[in-house]
C-alpha positions in Angstrom: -36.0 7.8 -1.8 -35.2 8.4 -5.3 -33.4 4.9 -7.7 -29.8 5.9 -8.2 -29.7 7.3 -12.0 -27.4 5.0 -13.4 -26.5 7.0 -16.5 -26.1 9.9 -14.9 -23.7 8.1 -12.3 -21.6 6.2 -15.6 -21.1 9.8 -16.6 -20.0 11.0 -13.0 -17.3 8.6 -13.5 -16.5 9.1 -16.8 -15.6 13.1 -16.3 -14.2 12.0 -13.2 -11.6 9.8 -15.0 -10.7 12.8 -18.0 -11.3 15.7 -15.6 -12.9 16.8 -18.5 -17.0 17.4 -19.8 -15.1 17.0 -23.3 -13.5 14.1 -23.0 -16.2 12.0 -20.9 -18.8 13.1 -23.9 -16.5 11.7 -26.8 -16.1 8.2 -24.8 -19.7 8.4 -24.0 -20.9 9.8 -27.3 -23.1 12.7 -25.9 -22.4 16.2 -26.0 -20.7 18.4 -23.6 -24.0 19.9 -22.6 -25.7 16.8 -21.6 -22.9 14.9 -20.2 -22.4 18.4 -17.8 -26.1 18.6 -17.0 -26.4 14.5 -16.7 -23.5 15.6 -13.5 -25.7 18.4 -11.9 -28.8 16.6 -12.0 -27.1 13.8 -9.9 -25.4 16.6 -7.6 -29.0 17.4 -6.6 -30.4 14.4 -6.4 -27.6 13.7 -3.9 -27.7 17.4 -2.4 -24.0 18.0 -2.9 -21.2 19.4 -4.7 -18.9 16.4 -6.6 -17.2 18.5 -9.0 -15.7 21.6 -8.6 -15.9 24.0 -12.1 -13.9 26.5 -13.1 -13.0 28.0 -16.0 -10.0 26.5 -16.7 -10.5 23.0 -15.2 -12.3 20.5 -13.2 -11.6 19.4 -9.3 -13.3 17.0 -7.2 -14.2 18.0 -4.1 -13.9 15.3 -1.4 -17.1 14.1 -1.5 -16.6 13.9 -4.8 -13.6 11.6 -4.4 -15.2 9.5 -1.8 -18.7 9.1 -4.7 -16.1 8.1 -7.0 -14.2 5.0 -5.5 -17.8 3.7 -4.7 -19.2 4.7 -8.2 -16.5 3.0 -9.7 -16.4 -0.5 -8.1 -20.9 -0.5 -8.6 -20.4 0.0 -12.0 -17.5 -2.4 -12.5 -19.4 -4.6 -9.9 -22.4 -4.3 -12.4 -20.4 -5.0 -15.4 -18.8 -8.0 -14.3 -22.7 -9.8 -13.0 -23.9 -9.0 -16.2 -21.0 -11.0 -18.2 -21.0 -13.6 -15.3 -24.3 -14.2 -17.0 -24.1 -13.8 -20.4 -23.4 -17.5 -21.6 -22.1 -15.8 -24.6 -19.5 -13.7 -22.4 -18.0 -15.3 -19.7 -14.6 -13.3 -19.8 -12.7 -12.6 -16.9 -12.7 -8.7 -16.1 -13.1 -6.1 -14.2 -10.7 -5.2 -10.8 -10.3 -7.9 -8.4 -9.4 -6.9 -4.8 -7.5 -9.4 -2.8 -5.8 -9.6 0.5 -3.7 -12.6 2.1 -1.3 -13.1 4.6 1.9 -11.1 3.8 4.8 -14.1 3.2 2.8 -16.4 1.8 0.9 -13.9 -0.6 4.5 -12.3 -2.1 5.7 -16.2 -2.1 2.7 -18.2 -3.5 -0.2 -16.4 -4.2 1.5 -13.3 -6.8 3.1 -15.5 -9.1 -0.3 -17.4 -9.3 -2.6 -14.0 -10.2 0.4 -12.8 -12.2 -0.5 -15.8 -14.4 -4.0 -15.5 -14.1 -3.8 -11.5 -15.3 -1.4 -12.0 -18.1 -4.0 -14.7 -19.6 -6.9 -12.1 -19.3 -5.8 -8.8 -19.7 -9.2 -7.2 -18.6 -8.6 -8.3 -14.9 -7.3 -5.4 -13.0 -5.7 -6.7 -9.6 -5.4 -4.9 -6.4 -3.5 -6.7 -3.7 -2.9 -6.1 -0.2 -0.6 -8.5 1.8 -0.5 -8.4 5.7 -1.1 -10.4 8.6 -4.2 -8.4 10.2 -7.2 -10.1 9.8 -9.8 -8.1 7.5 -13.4 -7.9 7.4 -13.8 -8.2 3.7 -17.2 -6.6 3.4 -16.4 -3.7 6.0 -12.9 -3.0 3.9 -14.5 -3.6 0.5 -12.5 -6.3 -0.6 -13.7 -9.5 -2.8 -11.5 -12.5 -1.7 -9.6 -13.1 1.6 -7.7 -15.8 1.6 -6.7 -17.0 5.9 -4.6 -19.8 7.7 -6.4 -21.6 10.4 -9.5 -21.1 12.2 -11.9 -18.8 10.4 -14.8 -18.0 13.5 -16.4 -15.3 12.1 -17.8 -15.8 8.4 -21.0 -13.9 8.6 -22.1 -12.5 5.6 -19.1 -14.8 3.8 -18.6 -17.5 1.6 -15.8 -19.8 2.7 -13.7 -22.7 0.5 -11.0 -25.2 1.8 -8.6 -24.2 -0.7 -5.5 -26.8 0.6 -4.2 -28.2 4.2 -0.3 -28.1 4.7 1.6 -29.0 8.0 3.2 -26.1 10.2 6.7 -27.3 11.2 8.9 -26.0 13.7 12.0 -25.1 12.7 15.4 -24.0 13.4 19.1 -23.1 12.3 21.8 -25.2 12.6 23.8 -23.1 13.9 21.3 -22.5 17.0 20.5 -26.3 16.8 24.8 -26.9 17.3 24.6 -23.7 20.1 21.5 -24.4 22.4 20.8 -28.2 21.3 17.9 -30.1 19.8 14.7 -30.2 22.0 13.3 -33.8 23.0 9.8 -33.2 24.2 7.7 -30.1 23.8 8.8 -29.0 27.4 11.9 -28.3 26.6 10.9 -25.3 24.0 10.4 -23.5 27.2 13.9 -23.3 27.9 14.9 -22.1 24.3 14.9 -19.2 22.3 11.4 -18.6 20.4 10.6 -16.7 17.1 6.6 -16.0 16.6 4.8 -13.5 14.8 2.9 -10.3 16.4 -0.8 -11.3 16.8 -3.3 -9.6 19.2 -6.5 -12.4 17.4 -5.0 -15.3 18.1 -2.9 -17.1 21.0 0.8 -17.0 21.2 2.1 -20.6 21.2 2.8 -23.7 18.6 0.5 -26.1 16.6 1.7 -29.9 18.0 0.1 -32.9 18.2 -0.8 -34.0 21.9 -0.5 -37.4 23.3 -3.9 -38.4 22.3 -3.0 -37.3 18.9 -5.1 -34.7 19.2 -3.8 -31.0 17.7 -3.2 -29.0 20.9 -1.2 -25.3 21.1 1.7 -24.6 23.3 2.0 -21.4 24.6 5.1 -20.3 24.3 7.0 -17.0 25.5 8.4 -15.6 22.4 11.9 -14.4 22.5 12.0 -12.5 19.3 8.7 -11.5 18.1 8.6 -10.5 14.3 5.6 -9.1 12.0 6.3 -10.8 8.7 6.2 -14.1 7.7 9.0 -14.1 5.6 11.0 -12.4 8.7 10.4 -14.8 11.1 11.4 -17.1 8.8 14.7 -15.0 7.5 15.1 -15.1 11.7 15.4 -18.4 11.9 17.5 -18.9 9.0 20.0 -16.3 11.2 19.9 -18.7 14.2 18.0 -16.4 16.0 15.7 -19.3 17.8 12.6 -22.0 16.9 10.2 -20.7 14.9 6.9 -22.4 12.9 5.5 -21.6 10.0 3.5 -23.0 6.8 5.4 -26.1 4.7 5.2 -24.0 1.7 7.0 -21.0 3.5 9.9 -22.8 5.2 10.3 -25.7 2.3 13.1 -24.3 0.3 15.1 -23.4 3.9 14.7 -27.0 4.4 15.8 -28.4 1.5 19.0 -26.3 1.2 19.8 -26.9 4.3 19.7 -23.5 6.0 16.6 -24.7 8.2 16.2 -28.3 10.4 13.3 -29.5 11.7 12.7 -29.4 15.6 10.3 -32.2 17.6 9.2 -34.0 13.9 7.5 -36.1 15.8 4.9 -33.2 17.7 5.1 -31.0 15.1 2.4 -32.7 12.6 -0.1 -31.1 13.2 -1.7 -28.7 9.9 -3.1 -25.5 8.8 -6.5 -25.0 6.5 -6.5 -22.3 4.3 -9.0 -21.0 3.2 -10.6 -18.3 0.6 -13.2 -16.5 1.6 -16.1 -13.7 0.0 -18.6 -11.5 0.5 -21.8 -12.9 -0.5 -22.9 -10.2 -2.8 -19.8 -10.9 -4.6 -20.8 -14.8 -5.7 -21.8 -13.6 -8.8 -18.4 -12.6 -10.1 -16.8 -14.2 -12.6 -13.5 -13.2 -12.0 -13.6 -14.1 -8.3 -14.9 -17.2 -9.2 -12.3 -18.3 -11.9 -9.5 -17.2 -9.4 -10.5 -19.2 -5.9 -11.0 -21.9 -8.9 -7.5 -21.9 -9.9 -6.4 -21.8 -6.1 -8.4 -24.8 -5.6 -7.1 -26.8 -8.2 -3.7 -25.7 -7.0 -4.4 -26.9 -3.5 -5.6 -30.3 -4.5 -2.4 -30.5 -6.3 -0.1 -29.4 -3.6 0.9 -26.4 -5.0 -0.1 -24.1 -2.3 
């Protein structure tokens, strides 16, 4: 099998980007002619159409489309290894492709990359935030960051970025309505709030007799998709929910939000940041899980 051309991929991407033979040979400082003849030589090396000509434009075709979004992240995959080891270049650059769970990643983790993008203007961010569990190398992404158990890391490289407690929690209003539980039995005779997850078992992190973290499956009364949701739901008095210290904090200090069974309700989450392999070498994936670590051990997370 023929070595990808490099150059003649570079300039692929290039036209792709102007839509234009004449613009991609001014950034690339070649000629029309070559950069449009660097474009078929790769469209039969590969055996297929990328760009449409005409003669009043430039289309890409779909397979066109689909080269490019893979063109684009080798080359800016390429780029960033090759400052990553420059000791004379170490700048933080390139696109950085994240995804986290949804509450906590508007909450915590934006305002933390916002920081981190506005001190290195080269870092392009794109950031997904939900509460489905990714395979970071299947959906092309270069750092993960979970809550809890993380069984499969195949292929990954995992850091303990922070550990926080998970309390349950509830309104006052519900607390003055239904009354405060005693023991974890009782929660099986109140209203509960937990998320919608087909991975993981539906119940509560407490700390058993033995002092050992145990889960209590619970029936969930109301069961709501978002972190910040569930928590807005219990702020409404809607039942008992638990989530993350960091997430139900500010409820708690205000006042909106009590704390239910303090006593079983100790037990904590890990999270953690996790990466493709292939993408060790980046500095810019490096630096940020840095910065999240650092924030962790101070208990910023």
């Amino acid at each position: 099998m023929a070595q990808p051309d490099l150059q003649g991929i570079q300039t692929f991407a290039e036209t792709a980007r102007h839509l234009s033979f004449t613009e991609a040979a001014q950034v690339l400082g070649l000629t029309k002619s070559a950069v449009g003849k660097s474009v078929t030589r790769l469209e039969a090396r590969l055996g297929v159409t990328l760009i449409h000509r005409s003669t009043r434009r430039l289309i890409l075709t779909p397979d066109g489309e689909a080269y490019l979004s893979v063109a684009r992240r080798a080359l800016e995959d390429i780029q960033a290894a090759e400052t990553s080891l420059t000791s004379q270049n170490r700048s933080i650059a390139g696109r950085l492709r994240v995804d986290a769970p949804a509450a906590w990643g508007r909450q915590v983790l934006l305002p933390i990359l916002a920081g981190i993008a506005q001190e290195h203007p080269d870092l392009r961010l794109s950031l997904s935030f939900t509460d489905r569990i990714i395979d970071p190398i299947e959906e092309q992404v270069d750092l993960v960051i979970r809550f809890g158990e993380t069984p499969d890391t195949t292929g990954l490289i995992s850091r303990k970025l922070a550990e926080q407690r998970v309390p349950l929690v509830a309104a006052p209003s519900y607390v003055a309505r239904r009354g405060m539980p005693q023991v974890p039995e009782d929660l099986s005779r109140h209203d509960c709030i937990t998320g919608v997850r087909t991975d993981v078992p539906i119940g509560y992190r407490l700390t058993g007799p033995d002092g050992r973290p145990m889960r209590l499956r619970v029936t969930p009364t109301h069961e709501v998709g978002d972190g910040t949701a569930v928590v807005d739901a219990a702020i409404a008095g809607l039942g008992i929910a638990q989530m993350p210290w960091s997430l139900v904090a500010p409820a708690l200090s205000d006042g909106s939000l009590v704390e239910v069974l303090p006593d079983y309700a100790t037990a904590t989450v890990s999270i953690h940041a996790l990466w493709p392999e292939t993408r060790h070498l980046l500095a810019r994936v490096r630096h940020v899980v840095d910065v999240l670590a650092l924030r962790g051990r101070q208990g910023r997370l």
